[in-house]
C-alpha positions in Angstrom: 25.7 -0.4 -5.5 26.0 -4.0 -6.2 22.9 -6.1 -6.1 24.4 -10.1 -4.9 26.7 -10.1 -1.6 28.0 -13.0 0.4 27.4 -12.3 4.1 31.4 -11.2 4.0 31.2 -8.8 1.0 27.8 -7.2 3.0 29.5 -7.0 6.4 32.7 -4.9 4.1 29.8 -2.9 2.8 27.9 -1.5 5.6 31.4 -1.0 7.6 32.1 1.4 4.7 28.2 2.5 4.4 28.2 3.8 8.3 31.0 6.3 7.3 28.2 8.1 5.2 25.5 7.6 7.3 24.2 7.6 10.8 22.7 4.1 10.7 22.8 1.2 8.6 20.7 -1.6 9.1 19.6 -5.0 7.3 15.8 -5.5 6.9 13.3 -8.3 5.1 9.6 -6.2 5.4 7.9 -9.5 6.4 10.7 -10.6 9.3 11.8 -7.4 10.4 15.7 -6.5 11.3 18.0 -8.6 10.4 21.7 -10.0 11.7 24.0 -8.6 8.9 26.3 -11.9 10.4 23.4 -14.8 10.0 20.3 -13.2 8.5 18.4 -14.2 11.2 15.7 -12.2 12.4 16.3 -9.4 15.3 12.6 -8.0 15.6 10.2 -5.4 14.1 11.5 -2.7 11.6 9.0 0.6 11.0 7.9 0.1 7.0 10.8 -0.2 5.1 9.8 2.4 1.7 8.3 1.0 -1.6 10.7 0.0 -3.8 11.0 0.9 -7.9 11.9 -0.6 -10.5 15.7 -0.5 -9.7 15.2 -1.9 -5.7 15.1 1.8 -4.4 13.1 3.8 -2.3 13.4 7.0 -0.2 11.3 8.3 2.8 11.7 11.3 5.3 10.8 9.8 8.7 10.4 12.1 12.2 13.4 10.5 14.8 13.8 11.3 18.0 16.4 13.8 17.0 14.4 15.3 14.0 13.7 15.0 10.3 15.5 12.0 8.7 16.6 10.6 5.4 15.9 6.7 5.2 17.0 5.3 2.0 16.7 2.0 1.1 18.2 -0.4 -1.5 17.0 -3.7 -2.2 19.6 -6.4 -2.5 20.4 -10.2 -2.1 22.8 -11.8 0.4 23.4 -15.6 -0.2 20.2 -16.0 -2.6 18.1 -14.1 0.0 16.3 -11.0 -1.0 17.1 -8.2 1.6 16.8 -4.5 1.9 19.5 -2.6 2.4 18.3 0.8 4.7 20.6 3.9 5.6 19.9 6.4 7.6 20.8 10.4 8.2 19.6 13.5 9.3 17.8 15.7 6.7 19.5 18.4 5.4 17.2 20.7 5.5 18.1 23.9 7.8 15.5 23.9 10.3 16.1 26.7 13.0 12.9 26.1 15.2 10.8 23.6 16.6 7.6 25.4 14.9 9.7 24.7 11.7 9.8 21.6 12.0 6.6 20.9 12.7 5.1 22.8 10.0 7.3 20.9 7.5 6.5 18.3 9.3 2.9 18.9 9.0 3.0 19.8 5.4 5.4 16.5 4.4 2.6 14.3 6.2 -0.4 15.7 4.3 2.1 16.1 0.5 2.6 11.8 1.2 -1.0 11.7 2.8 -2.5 12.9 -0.6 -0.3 11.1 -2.8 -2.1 8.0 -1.1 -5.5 8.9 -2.4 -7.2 8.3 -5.6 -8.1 11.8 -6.9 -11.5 11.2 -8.4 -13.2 9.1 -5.3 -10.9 9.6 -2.3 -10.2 6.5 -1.2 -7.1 5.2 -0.9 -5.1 4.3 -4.2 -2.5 1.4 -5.1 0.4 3.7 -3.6 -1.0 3.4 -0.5 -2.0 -0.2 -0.8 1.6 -1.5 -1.5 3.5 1.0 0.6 1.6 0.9 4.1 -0.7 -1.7 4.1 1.1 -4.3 1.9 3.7 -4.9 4.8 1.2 -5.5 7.5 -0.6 -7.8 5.1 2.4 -9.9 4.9 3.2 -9.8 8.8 -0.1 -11.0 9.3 -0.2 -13.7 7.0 3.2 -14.9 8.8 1.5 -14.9 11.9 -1.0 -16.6 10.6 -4.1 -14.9 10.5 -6.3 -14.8 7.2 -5.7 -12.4 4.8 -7.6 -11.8 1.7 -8.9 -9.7 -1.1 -12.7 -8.9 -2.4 -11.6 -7.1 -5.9 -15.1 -5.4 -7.2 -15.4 -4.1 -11.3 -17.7 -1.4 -12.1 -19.2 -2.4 -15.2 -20.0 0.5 -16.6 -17.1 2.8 -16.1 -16.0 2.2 -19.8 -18.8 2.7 -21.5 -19.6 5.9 -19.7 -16.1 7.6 -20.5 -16.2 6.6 -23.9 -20.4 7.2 -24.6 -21.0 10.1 -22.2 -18.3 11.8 -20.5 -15.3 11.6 -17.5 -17.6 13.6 -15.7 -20.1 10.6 -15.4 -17.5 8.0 -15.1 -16.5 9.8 -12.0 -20.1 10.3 -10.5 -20.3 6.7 -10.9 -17.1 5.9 -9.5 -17.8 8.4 -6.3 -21.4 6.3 -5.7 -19.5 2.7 -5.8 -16.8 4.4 -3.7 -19.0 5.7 -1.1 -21.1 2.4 -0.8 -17.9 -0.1 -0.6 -16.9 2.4 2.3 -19.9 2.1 4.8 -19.7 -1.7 3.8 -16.2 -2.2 4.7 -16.4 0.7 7.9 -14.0 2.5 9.9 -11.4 0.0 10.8 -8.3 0.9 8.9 -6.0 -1.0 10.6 -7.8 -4.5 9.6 -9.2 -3.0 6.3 -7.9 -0.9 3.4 -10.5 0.2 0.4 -8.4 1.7 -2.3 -9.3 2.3 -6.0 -6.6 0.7 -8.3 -7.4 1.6 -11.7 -10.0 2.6 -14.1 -13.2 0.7 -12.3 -11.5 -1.4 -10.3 -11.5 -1.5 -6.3 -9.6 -3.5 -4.0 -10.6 -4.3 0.0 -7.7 -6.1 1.9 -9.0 -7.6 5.0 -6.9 -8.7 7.7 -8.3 -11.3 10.7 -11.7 -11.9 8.3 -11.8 -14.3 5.3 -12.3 -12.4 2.0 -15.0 -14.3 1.4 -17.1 -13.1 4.3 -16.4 -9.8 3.3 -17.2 -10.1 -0.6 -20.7 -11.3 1.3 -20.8 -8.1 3.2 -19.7 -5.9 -0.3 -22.0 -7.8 -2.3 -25.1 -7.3 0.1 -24.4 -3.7 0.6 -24.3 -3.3 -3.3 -27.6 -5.1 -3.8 -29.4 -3.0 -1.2 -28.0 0.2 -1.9 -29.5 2.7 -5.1 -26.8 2.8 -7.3 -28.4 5.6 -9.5 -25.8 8.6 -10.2 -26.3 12.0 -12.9 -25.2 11.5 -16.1 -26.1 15.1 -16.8 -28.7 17.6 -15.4 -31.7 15.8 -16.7 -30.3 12.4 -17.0 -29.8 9.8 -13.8 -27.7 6.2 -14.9 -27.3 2.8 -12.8 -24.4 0.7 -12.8 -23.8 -2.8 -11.9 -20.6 -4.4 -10.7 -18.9 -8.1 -10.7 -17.4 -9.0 -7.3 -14.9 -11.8 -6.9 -12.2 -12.4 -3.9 -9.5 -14.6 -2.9 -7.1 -15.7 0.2 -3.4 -15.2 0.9 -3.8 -19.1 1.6 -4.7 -19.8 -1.7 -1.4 -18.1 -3.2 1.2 -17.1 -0.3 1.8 -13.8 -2.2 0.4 -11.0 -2.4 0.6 -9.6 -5.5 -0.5 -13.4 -6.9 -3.8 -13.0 -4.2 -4.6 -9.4 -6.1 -3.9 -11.1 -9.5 -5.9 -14.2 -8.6 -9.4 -12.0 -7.4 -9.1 -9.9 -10.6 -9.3 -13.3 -12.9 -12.0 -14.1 -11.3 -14.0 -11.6 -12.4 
């Protein structure tokens, strides 16, 4: 598939496209659907599926008829980035509705668990950029503040390489399990997520990432942050907290860049 159409050359291509499949619709994540004919926006679209390297992505979504395909293909029509989504029933030969739901069931918690960090639990950058990363943006068009408190644990390094992965992670669990009761239950205005190595992320929507790296940083200086190292040995680590506004960027992976050279 060709990555540049003019609105003509797009129009010939999902004519062709709905041969294939069932539906095949124009999206931008932060506008929503789009006119094939004027790019202009139609309303909401479900979360269109992270893209790779190449501008593709796949997702199996429950319709009102059943399991579905969605596959997606980022292009450009006229200059303006666009993704391409087509959609079709899985073909997968489920006879009965208990079927269905139990692949259902077990899909949900396969993409639920590829979504978490496996050392602390939280959420990971998969997560981040797939589901929350598009309501980031749709809030940010709406206007609301959107920001990012990006918090280091210090010693994470320097307890994989001097003691052992076994007391990086003990340390990493204890700074997980503080940033969550800091940041609470709301996971529609807040996502905690573990990106890499020592470093966590909390996205706030509707609250200014500055108020909250004042909540994280109060909840860290209050809290013991004593972990085992071994049996008979406890450590301490410290952390460096810095944050920054979608205002401050308009992007959002220059807003998660931005917070992490601050610290």
């Amino acid at each position: 598939m060709k990555q540049d159409y003019t609105i003509a050359e797009l129009q010939a291509e999902i004519a062709a496209l709905q041969q294939l499949f069932d539906c095949v619709t124009l999206a931008d994540p932060c506008r929503g659907l789009l006119d094939p004919a004027t790019l202009q926006p139609l309303g909401k679209v479900a979360a269109v599926p992270a893209l790779d390297t190449n501008g593709r992505g796949m997702r199996i979504i429950k319709a009102a008829s059943g399991l579905e395909t969605l596959l997606a293909q980022g292009i450009r029509v006229e200059g303006t980035p666009c993704v391409l989504m087509m959609q079709m029933p899985l073909p997968r030969g489920l006879n009965t509705d208990g079927d269905e739901d139990a692949f259902t069931r077990a899909l949900s918690q396969m993409q639920e668990d590829l979504r978490r960090d496996h050392v602390t639990g939280v959420y990971n950058a998969v997560y981040l950029n797939e589901e929350f990363r598009p309501r980031a943006e749709r809030a940010a068009m709406d206007g609301q503040p959107v920001g990012v408190v990006m918090l280091r644990v210090n010693e994470y390094w320097q307890l994989r390489e001097h003691e052992s992965s076994t007391a990086a992670d003990c340390c990493l669990n204890l700074a997980a399990g503080i940033l969550q009761l800091a940041v609470g239950p709301d996971h529609e205005k807040i996502a905690l997520a573990r990106l890499n190595d020592g470093f966590f992320a909390v996205v706030t929507l509707g609250t200014p990432a500055a108020k909250m790296a004042k909540v994280v940083r109060e909840a860290m200086n209050d809290s013991r942050r004593e972990f085992n190292i071994s049996l008979s040995r406890r450590g301490s680590f410290t952390v460096a907290i810095a944050s920054a506004e979608w205002g401050e960027t308009a992007s959002w992976d220059m807003m998660l860049s931005l917070a992490q050279q601050r610290l």
